[in-house]
Biopython code that builds the backbone (N, CA, C, O; Angstrom):
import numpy as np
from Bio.PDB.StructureBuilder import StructureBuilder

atoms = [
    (1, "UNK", "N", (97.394, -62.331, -6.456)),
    (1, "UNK", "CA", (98.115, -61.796, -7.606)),
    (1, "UNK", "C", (97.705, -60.344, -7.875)),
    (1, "UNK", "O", (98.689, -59.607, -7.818)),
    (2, "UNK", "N", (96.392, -59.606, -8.190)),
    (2, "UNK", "CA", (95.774, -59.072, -8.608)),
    (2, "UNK", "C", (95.810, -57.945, -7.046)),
    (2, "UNK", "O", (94.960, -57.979, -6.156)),
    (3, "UNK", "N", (96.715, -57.262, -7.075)),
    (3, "UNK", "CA", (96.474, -56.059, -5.657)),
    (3, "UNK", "C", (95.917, -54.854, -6.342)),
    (3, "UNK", "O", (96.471, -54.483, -7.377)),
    (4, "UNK", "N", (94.815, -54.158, -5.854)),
    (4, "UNK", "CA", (94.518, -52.869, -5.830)),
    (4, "UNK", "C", (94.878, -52.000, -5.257)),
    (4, "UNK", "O", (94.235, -51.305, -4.470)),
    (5, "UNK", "N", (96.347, -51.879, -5.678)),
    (5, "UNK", "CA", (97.110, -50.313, -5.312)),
    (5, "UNK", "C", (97.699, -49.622, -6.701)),
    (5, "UNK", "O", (97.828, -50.087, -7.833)),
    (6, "UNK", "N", (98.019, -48.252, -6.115)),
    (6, "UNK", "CA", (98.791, -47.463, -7.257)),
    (6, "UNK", "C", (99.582, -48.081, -8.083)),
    (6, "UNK", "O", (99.638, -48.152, -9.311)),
    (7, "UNK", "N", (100.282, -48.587, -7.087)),
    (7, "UNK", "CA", (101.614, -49.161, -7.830)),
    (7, "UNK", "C", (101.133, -50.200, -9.114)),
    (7, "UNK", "O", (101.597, -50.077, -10.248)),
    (8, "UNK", "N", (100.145, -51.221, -8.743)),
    (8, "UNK", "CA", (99.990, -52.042, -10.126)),
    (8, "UNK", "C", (99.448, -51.451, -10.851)),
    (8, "UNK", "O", (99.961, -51.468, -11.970)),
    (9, "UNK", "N", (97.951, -50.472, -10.678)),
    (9, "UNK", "CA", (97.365, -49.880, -11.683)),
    (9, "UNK", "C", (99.157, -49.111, -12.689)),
    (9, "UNK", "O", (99.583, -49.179, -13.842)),
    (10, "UNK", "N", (99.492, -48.669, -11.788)),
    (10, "UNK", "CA", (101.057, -48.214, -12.520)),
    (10, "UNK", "C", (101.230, -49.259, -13.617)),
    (10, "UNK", "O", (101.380, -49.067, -14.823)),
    (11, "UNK", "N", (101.169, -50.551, -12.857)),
    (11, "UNK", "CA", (102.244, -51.574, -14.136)),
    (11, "UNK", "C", (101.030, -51.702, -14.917)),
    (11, "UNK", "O", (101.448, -51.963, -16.045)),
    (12, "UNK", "N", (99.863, -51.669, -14.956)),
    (12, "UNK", "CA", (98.827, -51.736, -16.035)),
    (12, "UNK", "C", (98.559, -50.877, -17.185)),
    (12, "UNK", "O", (98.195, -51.127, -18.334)),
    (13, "UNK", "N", (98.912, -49.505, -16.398)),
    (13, "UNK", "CA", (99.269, -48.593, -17.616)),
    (13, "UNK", "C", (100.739, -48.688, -18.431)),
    (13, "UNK", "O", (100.983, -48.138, -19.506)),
    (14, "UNK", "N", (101.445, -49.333, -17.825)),
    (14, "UNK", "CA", (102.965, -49.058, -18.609)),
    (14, "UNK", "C", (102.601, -50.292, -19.610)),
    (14, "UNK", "O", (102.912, -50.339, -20.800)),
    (15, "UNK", "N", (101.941, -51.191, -18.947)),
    (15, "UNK", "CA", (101.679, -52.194, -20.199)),
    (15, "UNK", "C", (101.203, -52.031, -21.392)),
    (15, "UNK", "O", (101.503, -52.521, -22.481)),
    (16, "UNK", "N", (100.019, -50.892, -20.877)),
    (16, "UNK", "CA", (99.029, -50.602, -22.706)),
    (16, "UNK", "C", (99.674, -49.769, -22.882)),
    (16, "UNK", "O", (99.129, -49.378, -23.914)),
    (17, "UNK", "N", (100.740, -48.857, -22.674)),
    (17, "UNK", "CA", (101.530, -48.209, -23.264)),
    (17, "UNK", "C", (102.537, -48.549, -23.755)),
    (17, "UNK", "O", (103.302, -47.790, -24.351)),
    (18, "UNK", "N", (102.735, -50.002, -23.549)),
    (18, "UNK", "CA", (103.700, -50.561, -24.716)),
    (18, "UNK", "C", (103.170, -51.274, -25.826)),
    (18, "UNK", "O", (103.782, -51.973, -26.633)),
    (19, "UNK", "N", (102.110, -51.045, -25.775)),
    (19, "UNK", "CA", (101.203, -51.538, -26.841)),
    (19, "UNK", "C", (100.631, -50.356, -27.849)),
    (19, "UNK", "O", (100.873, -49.149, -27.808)),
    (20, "UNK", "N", (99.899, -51.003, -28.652)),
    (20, "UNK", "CA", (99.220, -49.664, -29.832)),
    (20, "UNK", "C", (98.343, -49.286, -29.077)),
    (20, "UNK", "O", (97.550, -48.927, -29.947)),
    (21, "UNK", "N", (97.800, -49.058, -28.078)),
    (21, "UNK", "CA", (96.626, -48.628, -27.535)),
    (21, "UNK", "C", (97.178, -47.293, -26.611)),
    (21, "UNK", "O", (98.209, -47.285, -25.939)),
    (22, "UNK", "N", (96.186, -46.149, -26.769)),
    (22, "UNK", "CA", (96.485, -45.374, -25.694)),
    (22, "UNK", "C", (95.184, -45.410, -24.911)),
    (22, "UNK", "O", (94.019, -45.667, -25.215)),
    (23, "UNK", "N", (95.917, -44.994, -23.591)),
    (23, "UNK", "CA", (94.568, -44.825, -22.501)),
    (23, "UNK", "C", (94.351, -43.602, -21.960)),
    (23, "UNK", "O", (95.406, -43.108, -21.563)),
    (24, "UNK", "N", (93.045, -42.667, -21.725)),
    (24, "UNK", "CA", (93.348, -41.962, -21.336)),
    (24, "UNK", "C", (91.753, -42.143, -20.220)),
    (24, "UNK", "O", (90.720, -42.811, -20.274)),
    (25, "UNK", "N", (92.256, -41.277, -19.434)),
    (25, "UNK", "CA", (91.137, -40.938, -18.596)),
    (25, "UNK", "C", (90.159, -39.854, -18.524)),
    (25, "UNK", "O", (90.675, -38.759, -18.750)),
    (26, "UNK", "N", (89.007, -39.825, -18.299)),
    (26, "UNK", "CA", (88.055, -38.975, -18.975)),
    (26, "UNK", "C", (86.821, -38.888, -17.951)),
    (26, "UNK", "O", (86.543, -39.799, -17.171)),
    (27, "UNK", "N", (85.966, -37.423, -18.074)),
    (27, "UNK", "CA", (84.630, -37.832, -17.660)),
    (27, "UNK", "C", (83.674, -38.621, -18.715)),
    (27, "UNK", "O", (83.984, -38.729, -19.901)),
    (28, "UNK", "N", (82.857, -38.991, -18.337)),
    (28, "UNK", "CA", (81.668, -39.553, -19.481)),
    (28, "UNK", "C", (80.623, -40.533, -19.071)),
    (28, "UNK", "O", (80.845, -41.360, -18.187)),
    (29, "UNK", "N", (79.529, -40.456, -19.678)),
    (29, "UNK", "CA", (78.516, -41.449, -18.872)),
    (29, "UNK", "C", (78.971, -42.803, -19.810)),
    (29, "UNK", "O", (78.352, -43.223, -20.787)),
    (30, "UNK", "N", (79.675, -43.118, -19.488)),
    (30, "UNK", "CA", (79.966, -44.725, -20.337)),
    (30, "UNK", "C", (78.558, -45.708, -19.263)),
    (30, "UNK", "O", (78.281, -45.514, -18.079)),
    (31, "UNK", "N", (78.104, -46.441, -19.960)),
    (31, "UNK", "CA", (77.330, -47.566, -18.737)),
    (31, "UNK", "C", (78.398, -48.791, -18.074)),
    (31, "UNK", "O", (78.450, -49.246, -16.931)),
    (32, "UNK", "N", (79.240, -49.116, -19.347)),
    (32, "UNK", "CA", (79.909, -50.204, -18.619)),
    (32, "UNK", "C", (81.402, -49.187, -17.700)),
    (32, "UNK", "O", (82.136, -49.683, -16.845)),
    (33, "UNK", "N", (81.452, -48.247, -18.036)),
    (33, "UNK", "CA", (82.480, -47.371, -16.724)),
    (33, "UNK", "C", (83.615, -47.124, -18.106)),
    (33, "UNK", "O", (84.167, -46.038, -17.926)),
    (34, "UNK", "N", (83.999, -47.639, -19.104)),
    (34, "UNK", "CA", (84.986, -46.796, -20.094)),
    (34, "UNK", "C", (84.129, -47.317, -21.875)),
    (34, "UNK", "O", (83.148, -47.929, -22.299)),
    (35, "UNK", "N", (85.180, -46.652, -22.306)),
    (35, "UNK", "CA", (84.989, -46.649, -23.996)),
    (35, "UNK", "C", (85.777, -47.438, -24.712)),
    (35, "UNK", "O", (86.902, -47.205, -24.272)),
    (36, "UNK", "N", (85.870, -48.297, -25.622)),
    (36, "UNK", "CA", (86.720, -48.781, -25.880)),
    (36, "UNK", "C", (86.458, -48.470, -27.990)),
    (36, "UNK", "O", (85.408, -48.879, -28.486)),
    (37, "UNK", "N", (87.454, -47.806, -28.845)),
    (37, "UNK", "CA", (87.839, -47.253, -29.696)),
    (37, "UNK", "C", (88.835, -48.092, -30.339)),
    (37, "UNK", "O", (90.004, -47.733, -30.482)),
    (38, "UNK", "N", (88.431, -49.076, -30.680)),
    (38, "UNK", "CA", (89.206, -50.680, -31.663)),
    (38, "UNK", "C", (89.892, -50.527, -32.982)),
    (38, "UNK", "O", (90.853, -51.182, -33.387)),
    (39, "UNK", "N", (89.312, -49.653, -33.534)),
    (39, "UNK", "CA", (89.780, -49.106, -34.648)),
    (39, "UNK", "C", (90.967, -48.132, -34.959)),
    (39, "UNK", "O", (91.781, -48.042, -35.878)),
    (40, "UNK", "N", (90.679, -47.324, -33.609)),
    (40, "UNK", "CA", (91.729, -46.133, -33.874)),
    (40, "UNK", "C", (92.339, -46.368, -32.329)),
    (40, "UNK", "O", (92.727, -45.397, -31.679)),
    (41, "UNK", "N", (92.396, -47.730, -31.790)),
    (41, "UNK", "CA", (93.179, -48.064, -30.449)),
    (41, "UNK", "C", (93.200, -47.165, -29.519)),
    (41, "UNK", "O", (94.325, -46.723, -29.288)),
    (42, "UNK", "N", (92.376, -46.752, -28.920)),
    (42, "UNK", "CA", (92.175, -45.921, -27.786)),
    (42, "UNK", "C", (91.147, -46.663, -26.950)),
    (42, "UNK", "O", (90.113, -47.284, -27.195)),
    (43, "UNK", "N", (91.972, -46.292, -25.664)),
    (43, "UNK", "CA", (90.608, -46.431, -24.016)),
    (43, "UNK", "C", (90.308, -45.830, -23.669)),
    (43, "UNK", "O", (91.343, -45.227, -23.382)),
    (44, "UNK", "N", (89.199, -44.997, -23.157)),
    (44, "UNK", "CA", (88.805, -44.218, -22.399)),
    (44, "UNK", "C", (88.030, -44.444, -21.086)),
    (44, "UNK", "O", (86.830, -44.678, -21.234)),
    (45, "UNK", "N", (88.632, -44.409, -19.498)),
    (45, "UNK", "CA", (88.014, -45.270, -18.484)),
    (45, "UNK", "C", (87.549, -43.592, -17.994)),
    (45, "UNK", "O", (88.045, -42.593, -18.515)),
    (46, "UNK", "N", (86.420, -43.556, -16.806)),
    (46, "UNK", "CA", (85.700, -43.133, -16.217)),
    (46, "UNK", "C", (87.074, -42.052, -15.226)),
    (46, "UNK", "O", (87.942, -42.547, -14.507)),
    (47, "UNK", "N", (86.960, -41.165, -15.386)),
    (47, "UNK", "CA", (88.570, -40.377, -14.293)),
    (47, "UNK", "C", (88.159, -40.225, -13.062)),
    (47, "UNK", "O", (88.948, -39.822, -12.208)),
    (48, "UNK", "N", (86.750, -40.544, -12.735)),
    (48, "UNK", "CA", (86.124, -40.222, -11.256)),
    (48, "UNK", "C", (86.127, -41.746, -10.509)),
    (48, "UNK", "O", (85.844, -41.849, -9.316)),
    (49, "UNK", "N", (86.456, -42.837, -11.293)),
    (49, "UNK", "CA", (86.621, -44.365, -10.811)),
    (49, "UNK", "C", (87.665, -43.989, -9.358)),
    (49, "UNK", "O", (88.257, -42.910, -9.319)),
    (50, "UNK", "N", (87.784, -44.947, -8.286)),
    (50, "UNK", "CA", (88.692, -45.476, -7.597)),
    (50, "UNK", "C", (90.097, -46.202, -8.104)),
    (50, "UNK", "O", (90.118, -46.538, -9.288)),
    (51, "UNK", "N", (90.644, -46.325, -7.727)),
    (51, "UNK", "CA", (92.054, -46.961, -8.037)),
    (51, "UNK", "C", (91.123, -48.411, -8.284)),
    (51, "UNK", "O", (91.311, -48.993, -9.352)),
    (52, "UNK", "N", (90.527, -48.758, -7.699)),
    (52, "UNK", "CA", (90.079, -50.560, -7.389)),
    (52, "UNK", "C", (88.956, -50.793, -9.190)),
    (52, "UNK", "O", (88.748, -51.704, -9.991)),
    (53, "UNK", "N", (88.607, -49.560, -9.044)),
    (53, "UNK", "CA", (87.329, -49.468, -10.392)),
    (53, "UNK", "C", (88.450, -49.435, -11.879)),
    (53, "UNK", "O", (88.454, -50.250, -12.802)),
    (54, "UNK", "N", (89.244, -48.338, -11.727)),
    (54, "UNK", "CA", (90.007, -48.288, -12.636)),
    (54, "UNK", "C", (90.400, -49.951, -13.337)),
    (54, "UNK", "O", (89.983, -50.491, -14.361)),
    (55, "UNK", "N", (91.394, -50.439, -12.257)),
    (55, "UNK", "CA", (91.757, -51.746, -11.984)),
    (55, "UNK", "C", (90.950, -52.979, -12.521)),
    (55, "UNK", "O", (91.308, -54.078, -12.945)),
    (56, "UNK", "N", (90.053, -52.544, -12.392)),
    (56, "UNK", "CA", (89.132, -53.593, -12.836)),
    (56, "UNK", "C", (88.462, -53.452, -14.177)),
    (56, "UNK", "O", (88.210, -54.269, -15.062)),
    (57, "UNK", "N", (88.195, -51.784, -14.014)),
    (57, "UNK", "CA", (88.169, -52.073, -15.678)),
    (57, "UNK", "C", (89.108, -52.502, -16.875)),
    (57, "UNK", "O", (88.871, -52.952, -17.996)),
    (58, "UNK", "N", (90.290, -52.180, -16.181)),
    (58, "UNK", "CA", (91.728, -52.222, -17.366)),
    (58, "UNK", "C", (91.920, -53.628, -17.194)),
    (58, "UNK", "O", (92.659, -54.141, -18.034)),
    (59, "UNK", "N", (91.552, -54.211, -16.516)),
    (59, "UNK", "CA", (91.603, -56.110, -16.065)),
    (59, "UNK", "C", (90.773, -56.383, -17.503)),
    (59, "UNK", "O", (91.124, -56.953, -18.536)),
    (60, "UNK", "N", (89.407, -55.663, -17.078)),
    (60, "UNK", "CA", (88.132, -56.114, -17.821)),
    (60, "UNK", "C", (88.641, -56.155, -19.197)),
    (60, "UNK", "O", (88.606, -57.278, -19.700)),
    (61, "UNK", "N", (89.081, -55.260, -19.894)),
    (61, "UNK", "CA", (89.637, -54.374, -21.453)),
    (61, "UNK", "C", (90.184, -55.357, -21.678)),
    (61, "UNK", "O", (89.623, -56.166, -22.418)),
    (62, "UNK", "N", (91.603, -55.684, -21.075)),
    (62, "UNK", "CA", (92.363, -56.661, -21.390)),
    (62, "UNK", "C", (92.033, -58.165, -21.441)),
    (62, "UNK", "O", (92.760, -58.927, -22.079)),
    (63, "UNK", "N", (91.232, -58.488, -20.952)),
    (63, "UNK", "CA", (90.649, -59.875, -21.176)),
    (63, "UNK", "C", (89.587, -59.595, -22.624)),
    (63, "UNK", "O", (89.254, -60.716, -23.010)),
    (64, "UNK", "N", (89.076, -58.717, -23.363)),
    (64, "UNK", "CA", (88.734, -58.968, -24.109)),
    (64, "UNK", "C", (89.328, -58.204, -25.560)),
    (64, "UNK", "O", (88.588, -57.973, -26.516)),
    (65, "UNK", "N", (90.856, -57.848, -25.530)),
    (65, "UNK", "CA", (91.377, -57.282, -26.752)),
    (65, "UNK", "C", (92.369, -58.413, -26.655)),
    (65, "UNK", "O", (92.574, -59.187, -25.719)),
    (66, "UNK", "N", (93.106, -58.301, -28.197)),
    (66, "UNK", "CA", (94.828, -58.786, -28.221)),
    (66, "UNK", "C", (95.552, -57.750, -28.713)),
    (66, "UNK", "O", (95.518, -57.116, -29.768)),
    (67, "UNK", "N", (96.346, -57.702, -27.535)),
    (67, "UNK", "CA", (97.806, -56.986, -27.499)),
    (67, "UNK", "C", (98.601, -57.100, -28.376)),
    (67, "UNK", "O", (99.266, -58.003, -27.869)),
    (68, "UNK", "N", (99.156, -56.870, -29.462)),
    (68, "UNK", "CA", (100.835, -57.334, -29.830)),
    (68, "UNK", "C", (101.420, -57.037, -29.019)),
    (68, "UNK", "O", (101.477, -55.889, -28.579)),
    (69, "UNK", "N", (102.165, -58.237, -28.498)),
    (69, "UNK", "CA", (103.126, -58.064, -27.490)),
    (69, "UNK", "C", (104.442, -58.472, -28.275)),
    (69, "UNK", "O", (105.234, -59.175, -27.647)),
    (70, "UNK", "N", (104.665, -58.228, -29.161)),
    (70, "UNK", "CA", (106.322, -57.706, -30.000)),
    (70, "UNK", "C", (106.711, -56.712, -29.419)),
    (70, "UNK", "O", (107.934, -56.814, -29.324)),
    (71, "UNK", "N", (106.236, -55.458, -28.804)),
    (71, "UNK", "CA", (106.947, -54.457, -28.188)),
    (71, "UNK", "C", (107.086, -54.507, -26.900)),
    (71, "UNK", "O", (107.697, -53.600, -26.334)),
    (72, "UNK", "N", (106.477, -55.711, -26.091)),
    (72, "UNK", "CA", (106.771, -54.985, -24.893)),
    (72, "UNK", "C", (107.720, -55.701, -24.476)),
    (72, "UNK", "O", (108.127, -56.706, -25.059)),
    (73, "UNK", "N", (108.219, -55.196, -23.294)),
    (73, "UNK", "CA", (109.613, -55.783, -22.173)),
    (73, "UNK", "C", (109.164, -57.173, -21.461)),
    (73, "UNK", "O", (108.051, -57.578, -21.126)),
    (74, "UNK", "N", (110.455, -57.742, -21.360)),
    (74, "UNK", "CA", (110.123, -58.658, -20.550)),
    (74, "UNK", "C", (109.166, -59.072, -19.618)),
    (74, "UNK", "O", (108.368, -60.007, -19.696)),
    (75, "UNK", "N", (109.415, -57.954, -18.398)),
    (75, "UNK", "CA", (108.535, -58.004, -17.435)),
    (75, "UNK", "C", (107.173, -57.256, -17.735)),
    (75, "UNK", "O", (106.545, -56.998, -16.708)),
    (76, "UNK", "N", (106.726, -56.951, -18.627)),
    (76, "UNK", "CA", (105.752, -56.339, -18.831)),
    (76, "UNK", "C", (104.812, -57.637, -19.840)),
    (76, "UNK", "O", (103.589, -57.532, -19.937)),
    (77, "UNK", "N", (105.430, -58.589, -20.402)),
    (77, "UNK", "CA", (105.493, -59.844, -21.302)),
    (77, "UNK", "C", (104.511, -60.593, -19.967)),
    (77, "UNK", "O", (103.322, -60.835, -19.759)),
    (78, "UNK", "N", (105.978, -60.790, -19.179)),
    (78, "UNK", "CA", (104.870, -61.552, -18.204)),
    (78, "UNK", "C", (104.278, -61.412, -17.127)),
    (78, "UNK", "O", (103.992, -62.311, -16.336)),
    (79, "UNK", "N", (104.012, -60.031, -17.008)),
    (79, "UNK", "CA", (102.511, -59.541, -16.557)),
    (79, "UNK", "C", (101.028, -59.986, -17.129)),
    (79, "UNK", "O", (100.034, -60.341, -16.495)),
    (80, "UNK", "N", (101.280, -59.805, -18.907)),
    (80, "UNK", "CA", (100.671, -59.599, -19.593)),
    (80, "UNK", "C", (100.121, -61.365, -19.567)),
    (80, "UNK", "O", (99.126, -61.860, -19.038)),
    (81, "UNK", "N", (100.919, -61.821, -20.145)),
    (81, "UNK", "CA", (100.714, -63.329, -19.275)),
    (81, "UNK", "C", (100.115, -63.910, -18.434)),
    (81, "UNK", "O", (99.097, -64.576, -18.619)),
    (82, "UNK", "N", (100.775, -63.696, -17.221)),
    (82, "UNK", "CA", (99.883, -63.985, -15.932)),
    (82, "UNK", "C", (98.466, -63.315, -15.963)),
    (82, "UNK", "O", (97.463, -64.002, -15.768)),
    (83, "UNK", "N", (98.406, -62.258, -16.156)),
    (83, "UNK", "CA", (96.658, -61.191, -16.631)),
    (83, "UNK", "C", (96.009, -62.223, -17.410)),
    (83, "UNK", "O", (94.841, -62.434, -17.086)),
    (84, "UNK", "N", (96.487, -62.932, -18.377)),
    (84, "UNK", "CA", (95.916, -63.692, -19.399)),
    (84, "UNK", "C", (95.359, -65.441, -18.644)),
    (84, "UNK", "O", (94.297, -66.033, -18.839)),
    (85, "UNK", "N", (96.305, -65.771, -17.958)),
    (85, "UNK", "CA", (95.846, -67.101, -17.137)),
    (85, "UNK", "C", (95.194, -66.750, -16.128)),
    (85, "UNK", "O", (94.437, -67.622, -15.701)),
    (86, "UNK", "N", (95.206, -65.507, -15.420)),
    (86, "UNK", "CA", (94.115, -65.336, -14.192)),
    (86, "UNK", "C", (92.919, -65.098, -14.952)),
    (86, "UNK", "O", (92.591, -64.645, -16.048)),
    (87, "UNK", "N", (92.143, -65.841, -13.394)),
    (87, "UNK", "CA", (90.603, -65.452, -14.146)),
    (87, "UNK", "C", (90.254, -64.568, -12.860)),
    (87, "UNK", "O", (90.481, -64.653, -11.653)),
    (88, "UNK", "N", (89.537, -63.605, -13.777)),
    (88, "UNK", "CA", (89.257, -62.212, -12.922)),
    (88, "UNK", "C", (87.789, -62.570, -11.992)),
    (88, "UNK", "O", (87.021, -63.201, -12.718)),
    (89, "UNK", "N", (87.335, -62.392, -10.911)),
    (89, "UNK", "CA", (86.086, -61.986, -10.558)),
    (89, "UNK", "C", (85.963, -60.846, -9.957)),
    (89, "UNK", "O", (86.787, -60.472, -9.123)),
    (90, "UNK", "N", (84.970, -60.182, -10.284)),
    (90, "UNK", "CA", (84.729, -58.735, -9.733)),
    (90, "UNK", "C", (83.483, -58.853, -9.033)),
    (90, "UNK", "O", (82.997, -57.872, -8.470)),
]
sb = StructureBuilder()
sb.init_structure("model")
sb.init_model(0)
sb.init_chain("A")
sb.init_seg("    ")
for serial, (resi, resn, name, xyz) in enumerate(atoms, 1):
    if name == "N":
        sb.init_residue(resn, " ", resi, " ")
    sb.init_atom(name, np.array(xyz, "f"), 0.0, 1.0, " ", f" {name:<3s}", serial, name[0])
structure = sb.get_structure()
């Protein structure tokens, strides 16, 4: 399910961008690799990560926030979904 290419990190960002959260990418010594800003809904992941690191962190994020998913699209619904019944190992 879970491929590490452009293209999904693609559908991972279009997802939290249909959500209240923005993401952006950044330098920074985070320890766990991004920032996460709950209050004022912002991500901030590591900009020197790999496509595969990225990926895994935005896996990671999303297994531990809730989305309103009132805004998003269908297929972005059940992405968000399937993300939610897989269980990740890294």
């Amino acid at each position: 399910m879970i491929k590490y290419t452009n293209h999904f990190l693609t559908k991972l960002e279009d997802l939290i961008a249909e959500s209240d959260y923005v993401l952006r990418y950044e330098k920074g010594s985070f320890k766990s690799g991004y920032c996460l800003l709950k209050e004022q809904k912002i991500m901030i992941i590591n900009k020197f990560f790999t496509t595969e690191g990225k990926i895994n962190t935005l896996l990671d994020i999303l297994k531990n926030i809730d989305l309103d998913t009132s805004k998003f699209t269908e297929k972005s619904l059940k992405l968000y979904q399937e993300l939610s019944q897989t269980e990740i190992t890294l």
